[in-house]
PDB file of N, CA, C and O in Angstrom:
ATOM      1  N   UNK A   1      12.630   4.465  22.502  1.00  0.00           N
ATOM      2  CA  UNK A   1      11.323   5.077  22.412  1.00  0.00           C
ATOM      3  C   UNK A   1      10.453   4.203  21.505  1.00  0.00           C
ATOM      4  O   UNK A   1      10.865   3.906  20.383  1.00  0.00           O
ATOM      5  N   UNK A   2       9.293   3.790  21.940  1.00  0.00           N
ATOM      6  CA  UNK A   2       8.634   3.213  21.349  1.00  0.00           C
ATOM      7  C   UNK A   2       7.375   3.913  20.424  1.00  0.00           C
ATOM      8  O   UNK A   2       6.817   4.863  20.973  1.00  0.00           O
ATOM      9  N   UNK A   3       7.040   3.649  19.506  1.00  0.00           N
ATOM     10  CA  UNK A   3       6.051   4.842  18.700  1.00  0.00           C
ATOM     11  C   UNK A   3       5.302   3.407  17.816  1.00  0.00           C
ATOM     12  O   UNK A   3       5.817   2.584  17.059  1.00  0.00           O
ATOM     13  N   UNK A   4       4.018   3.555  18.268  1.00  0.00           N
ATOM     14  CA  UNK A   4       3.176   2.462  17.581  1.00  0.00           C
ATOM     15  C   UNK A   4       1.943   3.509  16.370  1.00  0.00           C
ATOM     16  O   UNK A   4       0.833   4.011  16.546  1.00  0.00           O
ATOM     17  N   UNK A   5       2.548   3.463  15.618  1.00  0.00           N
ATOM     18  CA  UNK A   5       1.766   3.959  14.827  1.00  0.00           C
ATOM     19  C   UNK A   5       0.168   2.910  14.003  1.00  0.00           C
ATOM     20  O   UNK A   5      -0.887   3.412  13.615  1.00  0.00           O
ATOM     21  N   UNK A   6       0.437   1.875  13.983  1.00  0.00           N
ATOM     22  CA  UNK A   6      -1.010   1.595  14.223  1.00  0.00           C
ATOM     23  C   UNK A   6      -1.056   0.509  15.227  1.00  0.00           C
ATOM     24  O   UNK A   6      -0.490  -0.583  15.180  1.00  0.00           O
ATOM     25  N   UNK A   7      -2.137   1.194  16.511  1.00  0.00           N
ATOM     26  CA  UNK A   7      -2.190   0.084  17.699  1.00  0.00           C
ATOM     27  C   UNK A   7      -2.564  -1.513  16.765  1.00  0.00           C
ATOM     28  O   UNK A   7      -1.743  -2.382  17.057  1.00  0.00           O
ATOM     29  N   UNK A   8      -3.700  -2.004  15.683  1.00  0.00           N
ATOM     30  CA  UNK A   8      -3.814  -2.846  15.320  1.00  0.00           C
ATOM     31  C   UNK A   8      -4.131  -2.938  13.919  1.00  0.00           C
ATOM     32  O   UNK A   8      -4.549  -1.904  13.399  1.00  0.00           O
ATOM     33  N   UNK A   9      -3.998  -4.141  13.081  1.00  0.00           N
ATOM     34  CA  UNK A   9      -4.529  -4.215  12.271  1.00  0.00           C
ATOM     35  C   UNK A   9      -5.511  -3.444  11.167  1.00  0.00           C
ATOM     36  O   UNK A   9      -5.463  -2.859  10.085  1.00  0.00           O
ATOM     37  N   UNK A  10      -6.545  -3.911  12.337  1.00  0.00           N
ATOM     38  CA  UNK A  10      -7.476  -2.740  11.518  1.00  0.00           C
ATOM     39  C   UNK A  10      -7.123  -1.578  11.333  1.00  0.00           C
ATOM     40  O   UNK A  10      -6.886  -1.258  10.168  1.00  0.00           O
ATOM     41  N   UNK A  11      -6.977  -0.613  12.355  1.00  0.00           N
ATOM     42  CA  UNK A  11      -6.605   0.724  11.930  1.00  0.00           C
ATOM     43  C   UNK A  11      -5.412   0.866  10.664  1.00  0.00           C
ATOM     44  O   UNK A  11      -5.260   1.734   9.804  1.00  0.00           O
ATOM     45  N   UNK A  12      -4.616  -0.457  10.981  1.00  0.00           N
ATOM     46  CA  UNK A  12      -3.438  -0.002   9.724  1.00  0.00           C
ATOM     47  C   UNK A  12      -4.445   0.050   8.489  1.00  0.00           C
ATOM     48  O   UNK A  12      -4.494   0.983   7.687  1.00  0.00           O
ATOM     49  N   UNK A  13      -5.376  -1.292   8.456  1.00  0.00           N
ATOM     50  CA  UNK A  13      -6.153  -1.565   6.931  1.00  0.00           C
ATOM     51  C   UNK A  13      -6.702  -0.189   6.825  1.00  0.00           C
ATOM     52  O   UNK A  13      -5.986   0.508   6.106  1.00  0.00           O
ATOM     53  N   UNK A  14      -8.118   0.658   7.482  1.00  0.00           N
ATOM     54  CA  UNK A  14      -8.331   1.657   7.552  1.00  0.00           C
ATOM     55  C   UNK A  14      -7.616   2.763   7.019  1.00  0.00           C
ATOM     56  O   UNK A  14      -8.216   3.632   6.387  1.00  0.00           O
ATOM     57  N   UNK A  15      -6.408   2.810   7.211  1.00  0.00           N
ATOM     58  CA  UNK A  15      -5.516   4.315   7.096  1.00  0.00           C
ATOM     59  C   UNK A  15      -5.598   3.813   5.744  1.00  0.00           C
ATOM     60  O   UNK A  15      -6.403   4.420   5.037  1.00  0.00           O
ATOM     61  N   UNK A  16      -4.930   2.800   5.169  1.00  0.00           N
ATOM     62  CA  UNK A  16      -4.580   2.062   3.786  1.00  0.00           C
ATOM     63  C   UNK A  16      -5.683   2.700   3.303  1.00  0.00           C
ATOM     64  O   UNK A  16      -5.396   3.875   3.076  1.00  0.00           O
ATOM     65  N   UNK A  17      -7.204   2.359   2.959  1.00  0.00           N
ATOM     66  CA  UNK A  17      -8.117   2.318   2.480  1.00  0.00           C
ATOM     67  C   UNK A  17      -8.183   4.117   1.950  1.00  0.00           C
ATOM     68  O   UNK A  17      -7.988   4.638   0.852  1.00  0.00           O
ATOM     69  N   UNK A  18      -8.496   4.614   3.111  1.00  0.00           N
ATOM     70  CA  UNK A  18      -8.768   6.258   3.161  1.00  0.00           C
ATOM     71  C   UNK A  18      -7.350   6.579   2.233  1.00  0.00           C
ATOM     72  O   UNK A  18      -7.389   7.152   1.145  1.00  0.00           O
ATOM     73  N   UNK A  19      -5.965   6.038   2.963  1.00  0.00           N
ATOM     74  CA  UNK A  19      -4.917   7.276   1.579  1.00  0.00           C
ATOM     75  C   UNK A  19      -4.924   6.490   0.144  1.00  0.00           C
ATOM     76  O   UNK A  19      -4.326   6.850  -0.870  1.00  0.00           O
ATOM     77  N   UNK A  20      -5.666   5.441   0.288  1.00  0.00           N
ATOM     78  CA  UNK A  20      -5.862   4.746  -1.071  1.00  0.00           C
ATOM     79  C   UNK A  20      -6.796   5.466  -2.029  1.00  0.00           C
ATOM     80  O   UNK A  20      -6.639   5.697  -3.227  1.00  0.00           O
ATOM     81  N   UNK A  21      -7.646   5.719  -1.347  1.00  0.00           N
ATOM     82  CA  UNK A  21      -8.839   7.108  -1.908  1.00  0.00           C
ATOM     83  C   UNK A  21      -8.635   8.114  -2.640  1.00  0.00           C
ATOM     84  O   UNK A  21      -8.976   8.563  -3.735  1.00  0.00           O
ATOM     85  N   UNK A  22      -7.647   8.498  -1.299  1.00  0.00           N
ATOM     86  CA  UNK A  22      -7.139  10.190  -1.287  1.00  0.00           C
ATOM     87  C   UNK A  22      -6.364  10.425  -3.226  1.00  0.00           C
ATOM     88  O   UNK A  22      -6.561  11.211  -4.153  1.00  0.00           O
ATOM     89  N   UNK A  23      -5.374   9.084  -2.946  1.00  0.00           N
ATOM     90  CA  UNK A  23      -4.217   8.485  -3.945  1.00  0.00           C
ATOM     91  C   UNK A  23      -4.655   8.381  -5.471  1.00  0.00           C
ATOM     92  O   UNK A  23      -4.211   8.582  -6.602  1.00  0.00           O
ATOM     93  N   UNK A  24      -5.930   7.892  -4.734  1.00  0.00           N
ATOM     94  CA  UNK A  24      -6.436   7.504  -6.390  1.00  0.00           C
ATOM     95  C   UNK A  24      -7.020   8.223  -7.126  1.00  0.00           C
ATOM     96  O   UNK A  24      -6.914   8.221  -8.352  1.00  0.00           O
ATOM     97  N   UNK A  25      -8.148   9.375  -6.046  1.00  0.00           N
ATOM     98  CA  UNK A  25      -8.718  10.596  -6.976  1.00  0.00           C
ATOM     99  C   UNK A  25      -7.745  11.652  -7.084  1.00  0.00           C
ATOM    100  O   UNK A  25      -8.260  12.753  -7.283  1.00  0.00           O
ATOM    101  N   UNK A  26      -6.355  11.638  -7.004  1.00  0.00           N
ATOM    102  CA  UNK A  26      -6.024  12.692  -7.335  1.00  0.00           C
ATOM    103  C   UNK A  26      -5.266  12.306  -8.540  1.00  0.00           C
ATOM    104  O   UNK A  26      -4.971  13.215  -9.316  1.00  0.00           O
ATOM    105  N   UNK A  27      -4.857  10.942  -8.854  1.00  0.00           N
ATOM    106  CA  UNK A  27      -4.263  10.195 -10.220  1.00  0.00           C
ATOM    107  C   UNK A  27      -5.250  10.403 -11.093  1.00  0.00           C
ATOM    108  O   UNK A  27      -5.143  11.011 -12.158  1.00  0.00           O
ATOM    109  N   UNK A  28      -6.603   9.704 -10.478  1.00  0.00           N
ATOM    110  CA  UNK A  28      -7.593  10.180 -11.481  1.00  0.00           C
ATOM    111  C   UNK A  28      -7.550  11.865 -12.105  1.00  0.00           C
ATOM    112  O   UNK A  28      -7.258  12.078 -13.282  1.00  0.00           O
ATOM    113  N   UNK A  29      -7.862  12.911 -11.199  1.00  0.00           N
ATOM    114  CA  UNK A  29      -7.771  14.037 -11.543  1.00  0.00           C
ATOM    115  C   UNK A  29      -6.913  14.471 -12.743  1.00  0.00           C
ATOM    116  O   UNK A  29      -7.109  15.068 -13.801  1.00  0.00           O
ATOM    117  N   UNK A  30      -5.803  13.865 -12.061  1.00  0.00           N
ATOM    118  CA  UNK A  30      -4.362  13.960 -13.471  1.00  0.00           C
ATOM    119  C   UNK A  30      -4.039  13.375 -14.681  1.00  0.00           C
ATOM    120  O   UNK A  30      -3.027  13.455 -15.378  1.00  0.00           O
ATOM    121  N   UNK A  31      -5.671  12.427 -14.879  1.00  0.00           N
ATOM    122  CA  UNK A  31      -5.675  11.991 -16.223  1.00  0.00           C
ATOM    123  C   UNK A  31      -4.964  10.778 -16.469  1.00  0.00           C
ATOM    124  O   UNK A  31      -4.759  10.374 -17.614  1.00  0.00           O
ATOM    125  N   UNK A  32      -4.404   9.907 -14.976  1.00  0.00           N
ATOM    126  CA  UNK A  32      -3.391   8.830 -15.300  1.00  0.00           C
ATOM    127  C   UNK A  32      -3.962   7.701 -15.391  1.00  0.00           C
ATOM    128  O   UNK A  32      -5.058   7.826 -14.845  1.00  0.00           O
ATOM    129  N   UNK A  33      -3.776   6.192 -15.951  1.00  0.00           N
ATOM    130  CA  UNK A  33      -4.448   5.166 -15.916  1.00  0.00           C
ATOM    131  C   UNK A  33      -3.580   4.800 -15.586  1.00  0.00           C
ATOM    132  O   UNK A  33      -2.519   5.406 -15.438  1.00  0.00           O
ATOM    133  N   UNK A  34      -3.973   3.005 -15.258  1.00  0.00           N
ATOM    134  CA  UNK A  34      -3.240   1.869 -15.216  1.00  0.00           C
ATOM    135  C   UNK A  34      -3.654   0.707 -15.101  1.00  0.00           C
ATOM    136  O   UNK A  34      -4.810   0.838 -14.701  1.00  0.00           O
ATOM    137  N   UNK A  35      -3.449  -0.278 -15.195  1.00  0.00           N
ATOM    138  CA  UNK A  35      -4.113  -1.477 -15.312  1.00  0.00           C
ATOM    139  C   UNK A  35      -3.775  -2.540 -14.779  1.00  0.00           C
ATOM    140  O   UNK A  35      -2.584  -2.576 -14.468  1.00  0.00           O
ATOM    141  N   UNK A  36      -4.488  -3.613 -14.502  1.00  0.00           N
ATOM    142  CA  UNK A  36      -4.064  -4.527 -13.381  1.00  0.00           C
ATOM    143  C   UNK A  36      -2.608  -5.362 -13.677  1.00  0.00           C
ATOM    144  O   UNK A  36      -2.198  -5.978 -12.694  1.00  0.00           O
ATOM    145  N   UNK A  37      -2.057  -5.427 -14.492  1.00  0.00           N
ATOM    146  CA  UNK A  37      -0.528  -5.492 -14.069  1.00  0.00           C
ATOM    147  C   UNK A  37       0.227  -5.061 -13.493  1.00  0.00           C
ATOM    148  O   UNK A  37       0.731  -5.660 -12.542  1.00  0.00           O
ATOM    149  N   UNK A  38       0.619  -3.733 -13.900  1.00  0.00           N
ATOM    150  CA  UNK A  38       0.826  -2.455 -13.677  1.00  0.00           C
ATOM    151  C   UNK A  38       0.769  -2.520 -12.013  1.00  0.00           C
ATOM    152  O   UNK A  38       1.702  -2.712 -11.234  1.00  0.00           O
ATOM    153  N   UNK A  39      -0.787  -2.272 -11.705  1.00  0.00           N
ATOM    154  CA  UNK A  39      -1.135  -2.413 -10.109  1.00  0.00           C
ATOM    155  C   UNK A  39      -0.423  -3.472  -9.492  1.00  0.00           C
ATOM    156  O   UNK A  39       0.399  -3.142  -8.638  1.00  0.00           O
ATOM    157  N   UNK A  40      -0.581  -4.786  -9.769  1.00  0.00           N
ATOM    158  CA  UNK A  40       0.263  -6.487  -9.150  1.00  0.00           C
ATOM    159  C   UNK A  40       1.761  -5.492  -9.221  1.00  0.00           C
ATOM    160  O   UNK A  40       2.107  -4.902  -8.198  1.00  0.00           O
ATOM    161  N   UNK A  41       2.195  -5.429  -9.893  1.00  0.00           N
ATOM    162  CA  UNK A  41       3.718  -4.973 -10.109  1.00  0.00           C
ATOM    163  C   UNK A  41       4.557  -3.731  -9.252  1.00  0.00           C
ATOM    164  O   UNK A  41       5.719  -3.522  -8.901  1.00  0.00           O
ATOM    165  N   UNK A  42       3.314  -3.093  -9.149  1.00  0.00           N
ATOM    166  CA  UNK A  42       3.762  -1.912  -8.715  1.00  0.00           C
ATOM    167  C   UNK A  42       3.908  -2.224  -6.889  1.00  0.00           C
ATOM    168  O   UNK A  42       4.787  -1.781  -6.151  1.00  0.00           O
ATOM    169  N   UNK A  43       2.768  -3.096  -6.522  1.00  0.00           N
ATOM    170  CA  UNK A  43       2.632  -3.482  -5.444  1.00  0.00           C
ATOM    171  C   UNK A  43       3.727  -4.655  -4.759  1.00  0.00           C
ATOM    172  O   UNK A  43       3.963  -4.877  -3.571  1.00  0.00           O
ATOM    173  N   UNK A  44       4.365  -5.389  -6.164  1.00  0.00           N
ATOM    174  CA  UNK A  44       5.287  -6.114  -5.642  1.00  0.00           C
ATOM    175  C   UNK A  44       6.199  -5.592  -5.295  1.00  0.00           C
ATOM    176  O   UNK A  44       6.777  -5.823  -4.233  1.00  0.00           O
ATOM    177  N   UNK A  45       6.570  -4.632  -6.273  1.00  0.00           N
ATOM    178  CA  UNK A  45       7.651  -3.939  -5.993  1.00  0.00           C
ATOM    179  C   UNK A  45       7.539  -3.635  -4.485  1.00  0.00           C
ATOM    180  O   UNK A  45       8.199  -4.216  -3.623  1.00  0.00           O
ATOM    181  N   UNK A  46       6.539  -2.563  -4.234  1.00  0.00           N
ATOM    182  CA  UNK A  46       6.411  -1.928  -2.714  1.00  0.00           C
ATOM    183  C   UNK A  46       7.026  -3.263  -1.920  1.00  0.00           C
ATOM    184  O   UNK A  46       8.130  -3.274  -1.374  1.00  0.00           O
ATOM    185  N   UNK A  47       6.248  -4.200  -1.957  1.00  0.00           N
ATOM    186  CA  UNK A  47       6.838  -5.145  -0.857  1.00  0.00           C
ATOM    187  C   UNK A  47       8.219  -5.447  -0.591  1.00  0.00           C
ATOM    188  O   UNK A  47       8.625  -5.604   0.560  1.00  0.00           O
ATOM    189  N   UNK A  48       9.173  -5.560  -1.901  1.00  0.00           N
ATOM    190  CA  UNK A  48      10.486  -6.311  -2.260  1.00  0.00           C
ATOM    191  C   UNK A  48      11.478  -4.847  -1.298  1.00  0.00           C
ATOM    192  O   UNK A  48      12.465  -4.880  -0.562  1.00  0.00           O
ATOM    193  N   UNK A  49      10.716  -3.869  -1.726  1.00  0.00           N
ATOM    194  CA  UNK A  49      11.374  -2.488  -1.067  1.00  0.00           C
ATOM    195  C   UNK A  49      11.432  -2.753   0.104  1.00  0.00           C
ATOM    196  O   UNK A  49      12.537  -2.842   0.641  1.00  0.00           O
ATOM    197  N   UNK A  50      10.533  -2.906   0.655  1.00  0.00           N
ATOM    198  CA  UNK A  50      10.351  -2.498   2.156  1.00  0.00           C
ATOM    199  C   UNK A  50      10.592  -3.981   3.020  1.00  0.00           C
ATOM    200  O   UNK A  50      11.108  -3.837   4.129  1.00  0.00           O
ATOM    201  N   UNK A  51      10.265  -5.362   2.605  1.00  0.00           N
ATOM    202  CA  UNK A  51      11.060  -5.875   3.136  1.00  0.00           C
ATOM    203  C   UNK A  51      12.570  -7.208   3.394  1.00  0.00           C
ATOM    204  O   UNK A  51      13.073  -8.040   4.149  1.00  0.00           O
ATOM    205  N   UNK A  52      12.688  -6.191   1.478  1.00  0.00           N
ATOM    206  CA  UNK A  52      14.466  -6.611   1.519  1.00  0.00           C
ATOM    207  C   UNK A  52      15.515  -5.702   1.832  1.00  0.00           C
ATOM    208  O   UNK A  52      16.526  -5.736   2.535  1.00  0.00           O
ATOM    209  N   UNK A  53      14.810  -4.668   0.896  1.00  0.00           N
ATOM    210  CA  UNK A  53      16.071  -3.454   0.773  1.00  0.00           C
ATOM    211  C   UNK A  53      16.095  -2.407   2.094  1.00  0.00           C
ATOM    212  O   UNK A  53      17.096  -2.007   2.689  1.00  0.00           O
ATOM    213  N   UNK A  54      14.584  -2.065   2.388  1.00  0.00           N
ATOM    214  CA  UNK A  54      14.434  -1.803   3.653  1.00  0.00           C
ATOM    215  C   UNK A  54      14.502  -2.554   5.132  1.00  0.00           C
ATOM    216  O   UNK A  54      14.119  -2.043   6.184  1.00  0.00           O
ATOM    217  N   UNK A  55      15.078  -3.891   4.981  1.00  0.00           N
ATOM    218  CA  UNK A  55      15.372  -4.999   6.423  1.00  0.00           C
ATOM    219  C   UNK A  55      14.174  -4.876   6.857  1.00  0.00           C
ATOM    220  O   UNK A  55      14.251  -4.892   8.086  1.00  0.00           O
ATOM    221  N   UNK A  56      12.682  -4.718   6.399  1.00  0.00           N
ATOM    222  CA  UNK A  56      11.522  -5.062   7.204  1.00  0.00           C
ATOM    223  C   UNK A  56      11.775  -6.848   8.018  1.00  0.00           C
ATOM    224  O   UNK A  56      11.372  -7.062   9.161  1.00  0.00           O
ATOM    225  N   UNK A  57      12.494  -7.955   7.162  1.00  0.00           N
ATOM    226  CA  UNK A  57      12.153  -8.960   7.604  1.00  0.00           C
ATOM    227  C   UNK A  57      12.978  -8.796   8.814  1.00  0.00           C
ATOM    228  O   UNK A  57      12.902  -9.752   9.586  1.00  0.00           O
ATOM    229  N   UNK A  58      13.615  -7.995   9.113  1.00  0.00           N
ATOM    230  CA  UNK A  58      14.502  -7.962  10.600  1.00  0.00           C
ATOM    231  C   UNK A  58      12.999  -7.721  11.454  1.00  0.00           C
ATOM    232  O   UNK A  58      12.824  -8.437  12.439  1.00  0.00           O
ATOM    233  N   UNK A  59      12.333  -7.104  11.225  1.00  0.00           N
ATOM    234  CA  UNK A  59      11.374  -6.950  12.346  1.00  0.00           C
ATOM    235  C   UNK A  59      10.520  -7.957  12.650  1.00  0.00           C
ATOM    236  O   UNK A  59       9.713  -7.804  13.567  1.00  0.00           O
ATOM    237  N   UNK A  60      10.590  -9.357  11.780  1.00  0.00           N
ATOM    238  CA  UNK A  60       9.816 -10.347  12.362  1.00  0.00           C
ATOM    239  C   UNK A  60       8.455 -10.492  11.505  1.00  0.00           C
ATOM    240  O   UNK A  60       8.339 -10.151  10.328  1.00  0.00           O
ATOM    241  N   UNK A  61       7.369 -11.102  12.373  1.00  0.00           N
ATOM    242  CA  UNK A  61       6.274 -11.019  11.629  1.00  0.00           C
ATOM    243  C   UNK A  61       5.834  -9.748  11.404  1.00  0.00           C
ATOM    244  O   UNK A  61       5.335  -9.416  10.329  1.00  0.00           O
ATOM    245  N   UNK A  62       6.001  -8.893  12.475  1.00  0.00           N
ATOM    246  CA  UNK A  62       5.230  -7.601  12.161  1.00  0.00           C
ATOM    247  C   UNK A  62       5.983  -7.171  11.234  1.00  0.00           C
ATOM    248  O   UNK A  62       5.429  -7.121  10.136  1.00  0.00           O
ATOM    249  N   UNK A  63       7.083  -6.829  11.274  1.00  0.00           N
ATOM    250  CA  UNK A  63       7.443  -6.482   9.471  1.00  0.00           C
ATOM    251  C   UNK A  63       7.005  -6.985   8.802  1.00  0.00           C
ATOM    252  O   UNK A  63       6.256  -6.295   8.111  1.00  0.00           O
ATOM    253  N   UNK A  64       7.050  -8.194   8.506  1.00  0.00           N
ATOM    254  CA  UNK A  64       6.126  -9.043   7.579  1.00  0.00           C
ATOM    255  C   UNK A  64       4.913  -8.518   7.307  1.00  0.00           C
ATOM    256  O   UNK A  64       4.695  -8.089   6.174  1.00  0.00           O
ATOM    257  N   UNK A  65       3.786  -8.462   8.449  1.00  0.00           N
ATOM    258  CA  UNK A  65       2.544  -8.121   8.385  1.00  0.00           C
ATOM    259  C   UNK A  65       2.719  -6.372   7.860  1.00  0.00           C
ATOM    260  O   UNK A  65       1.812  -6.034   7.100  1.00  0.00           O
ATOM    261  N   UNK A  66       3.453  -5.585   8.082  1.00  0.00           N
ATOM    262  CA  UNK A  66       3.512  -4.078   7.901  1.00  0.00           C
ATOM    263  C   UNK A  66       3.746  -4.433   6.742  1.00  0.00           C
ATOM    264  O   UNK A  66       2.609  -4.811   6.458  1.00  0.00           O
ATOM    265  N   UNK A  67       4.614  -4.698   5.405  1.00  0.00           N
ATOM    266  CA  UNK A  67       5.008  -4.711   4.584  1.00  0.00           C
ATOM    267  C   UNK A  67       3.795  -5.387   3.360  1.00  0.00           C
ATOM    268  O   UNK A  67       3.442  -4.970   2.257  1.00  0.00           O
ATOM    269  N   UNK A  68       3.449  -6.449   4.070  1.00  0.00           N
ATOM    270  CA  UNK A  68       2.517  -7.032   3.377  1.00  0.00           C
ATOM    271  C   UNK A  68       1.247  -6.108   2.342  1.00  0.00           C
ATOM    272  O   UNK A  68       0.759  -6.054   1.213  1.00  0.00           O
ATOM    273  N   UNK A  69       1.176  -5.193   4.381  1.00  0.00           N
ATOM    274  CA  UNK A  69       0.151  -4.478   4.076  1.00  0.00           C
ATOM    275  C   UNK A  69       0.392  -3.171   3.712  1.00  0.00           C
ATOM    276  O   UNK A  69      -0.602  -2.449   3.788  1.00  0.00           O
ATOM    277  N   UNK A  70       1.567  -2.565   3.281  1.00  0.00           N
ATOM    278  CA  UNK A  70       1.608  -1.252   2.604  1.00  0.00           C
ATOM    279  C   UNK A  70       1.703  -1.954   1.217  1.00  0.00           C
ATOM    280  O   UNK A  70       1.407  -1.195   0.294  1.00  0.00           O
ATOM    281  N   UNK A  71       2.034  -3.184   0.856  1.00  0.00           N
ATOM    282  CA  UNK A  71       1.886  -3.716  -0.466  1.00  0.00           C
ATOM    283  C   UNK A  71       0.656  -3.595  -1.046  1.00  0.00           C
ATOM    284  O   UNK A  71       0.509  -3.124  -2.174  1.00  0.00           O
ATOM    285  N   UNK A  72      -0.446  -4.075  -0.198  1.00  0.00           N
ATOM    286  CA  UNK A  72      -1.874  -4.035  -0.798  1.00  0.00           C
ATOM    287  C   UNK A  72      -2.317  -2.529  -0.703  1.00  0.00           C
ATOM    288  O   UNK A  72      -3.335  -2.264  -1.343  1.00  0.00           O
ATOM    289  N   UNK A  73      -1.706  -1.468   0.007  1.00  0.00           N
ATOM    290  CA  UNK A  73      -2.034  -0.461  -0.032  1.00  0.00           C
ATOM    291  C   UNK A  73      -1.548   0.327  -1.647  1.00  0.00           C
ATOM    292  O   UNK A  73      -2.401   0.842  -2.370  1.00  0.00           O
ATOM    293  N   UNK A  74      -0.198   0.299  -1.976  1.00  0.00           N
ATOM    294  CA  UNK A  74      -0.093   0.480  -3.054  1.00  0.00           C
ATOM    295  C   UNK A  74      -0.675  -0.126  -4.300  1.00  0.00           C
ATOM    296  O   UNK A  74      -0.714   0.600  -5.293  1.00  0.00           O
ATOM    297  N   UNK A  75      -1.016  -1.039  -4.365  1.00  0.00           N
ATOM    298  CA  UNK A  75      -1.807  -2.228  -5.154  1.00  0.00           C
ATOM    299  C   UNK A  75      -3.431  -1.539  -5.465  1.00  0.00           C
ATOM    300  O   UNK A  75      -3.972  -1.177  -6.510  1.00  0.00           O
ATOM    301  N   UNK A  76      -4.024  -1.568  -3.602  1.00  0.00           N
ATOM    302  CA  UNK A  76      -5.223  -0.410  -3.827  1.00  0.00           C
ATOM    303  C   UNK A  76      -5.655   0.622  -4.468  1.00  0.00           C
ATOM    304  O   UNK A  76      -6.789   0.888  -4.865  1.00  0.00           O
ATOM    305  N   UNK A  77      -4.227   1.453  -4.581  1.00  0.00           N
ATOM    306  CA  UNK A  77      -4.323   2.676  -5.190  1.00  0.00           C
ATOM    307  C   UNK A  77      -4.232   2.959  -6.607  1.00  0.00           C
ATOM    308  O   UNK A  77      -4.644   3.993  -7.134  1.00  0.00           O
ATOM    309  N   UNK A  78      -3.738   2.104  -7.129  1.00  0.00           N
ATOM    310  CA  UNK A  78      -3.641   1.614  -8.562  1.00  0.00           C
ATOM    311  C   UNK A  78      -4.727   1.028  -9.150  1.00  0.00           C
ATOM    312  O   UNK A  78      -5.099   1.381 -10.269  1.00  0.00           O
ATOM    313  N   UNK A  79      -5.433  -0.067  -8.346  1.00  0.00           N
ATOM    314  CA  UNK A  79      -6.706  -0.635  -9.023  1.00  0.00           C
ATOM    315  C   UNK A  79      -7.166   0.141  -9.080  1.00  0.00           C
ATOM    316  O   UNK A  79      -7.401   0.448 -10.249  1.00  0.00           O
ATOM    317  N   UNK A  80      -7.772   1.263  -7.881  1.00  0.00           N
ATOM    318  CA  UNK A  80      -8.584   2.046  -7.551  1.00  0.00           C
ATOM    319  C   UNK A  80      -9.099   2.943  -8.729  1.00  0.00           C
ATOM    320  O   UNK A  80     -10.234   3.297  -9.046  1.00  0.00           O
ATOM    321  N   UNK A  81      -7.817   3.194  -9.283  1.00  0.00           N
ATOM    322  CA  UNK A  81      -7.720   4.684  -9.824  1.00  0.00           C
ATOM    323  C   UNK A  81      -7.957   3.549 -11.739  1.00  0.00           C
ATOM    324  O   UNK A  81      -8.607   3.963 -12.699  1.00  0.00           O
ATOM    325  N   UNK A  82      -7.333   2.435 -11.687  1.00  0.00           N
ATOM    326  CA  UNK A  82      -7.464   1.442 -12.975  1.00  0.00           C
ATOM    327  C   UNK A  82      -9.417   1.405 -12.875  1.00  0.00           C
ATOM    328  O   UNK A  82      -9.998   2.137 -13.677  1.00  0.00           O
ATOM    329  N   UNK A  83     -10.168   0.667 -12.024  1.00  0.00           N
ATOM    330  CA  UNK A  83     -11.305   0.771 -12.298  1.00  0.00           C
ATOM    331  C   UNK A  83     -12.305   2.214 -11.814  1.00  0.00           C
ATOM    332  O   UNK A  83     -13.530   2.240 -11.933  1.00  0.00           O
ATOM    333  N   UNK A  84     -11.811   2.884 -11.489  1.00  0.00           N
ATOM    334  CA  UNK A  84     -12.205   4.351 -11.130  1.00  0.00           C
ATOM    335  C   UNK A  84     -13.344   4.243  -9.646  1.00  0.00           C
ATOM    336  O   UNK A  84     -14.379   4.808  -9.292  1.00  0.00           O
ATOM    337  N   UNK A  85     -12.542   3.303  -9.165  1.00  0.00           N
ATOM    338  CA  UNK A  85     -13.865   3.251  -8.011  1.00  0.00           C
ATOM    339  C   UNK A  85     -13.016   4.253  -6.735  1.00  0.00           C
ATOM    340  O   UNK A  85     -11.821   4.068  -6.506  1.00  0.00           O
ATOM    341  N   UNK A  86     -13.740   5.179  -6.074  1.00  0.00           N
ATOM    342  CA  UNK A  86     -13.511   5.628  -5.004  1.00  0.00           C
ATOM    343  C   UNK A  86     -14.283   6.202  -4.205  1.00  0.00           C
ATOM    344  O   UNK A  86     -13.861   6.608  -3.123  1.00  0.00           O
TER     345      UNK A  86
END
């Protein structure tokens, strides 16, 4: 069964952006900071997860490209909420 959860690119960046939002005003709400290390770090991590420990690189580039980009998604959500922009 095949299940394409984002037909392309963009829509993946898109979804990123919006739960990056969602992510960040509710950290904000809760009084949390963080700062751009913190964010780089937190985001590396995401990547190292998803495509060592999780075998993303078995899927090729698109793992690659998926992984990349839930990295900058977590990364997003951290600056976001570090410079309070949303």
């Amino acid at each position: 069964m095949l299940h394409h959860t984002y037909p392309d690119i963009k829509s993946h960046l898109e979804k990123i952006n919006r739960y990056s939002d969602l992510a960040a005003s509710k950290l904000i709400r809760n009084g949390k900071q963080y700062n751009l290390l913190v964010s780089l770090l937190l985001g590396i991590i995401k990547f190292i997860r998803m495509y060592i420990l999780k075998l993303g690189f078995l899927d090729g580039t698109t793992g690659l490209i998926l992984c990349i980009n839930s990295a900058f998604g977590v990364y997003l959500k951290y600056i976001k909420t570090w410079r309070r922009v949303i």
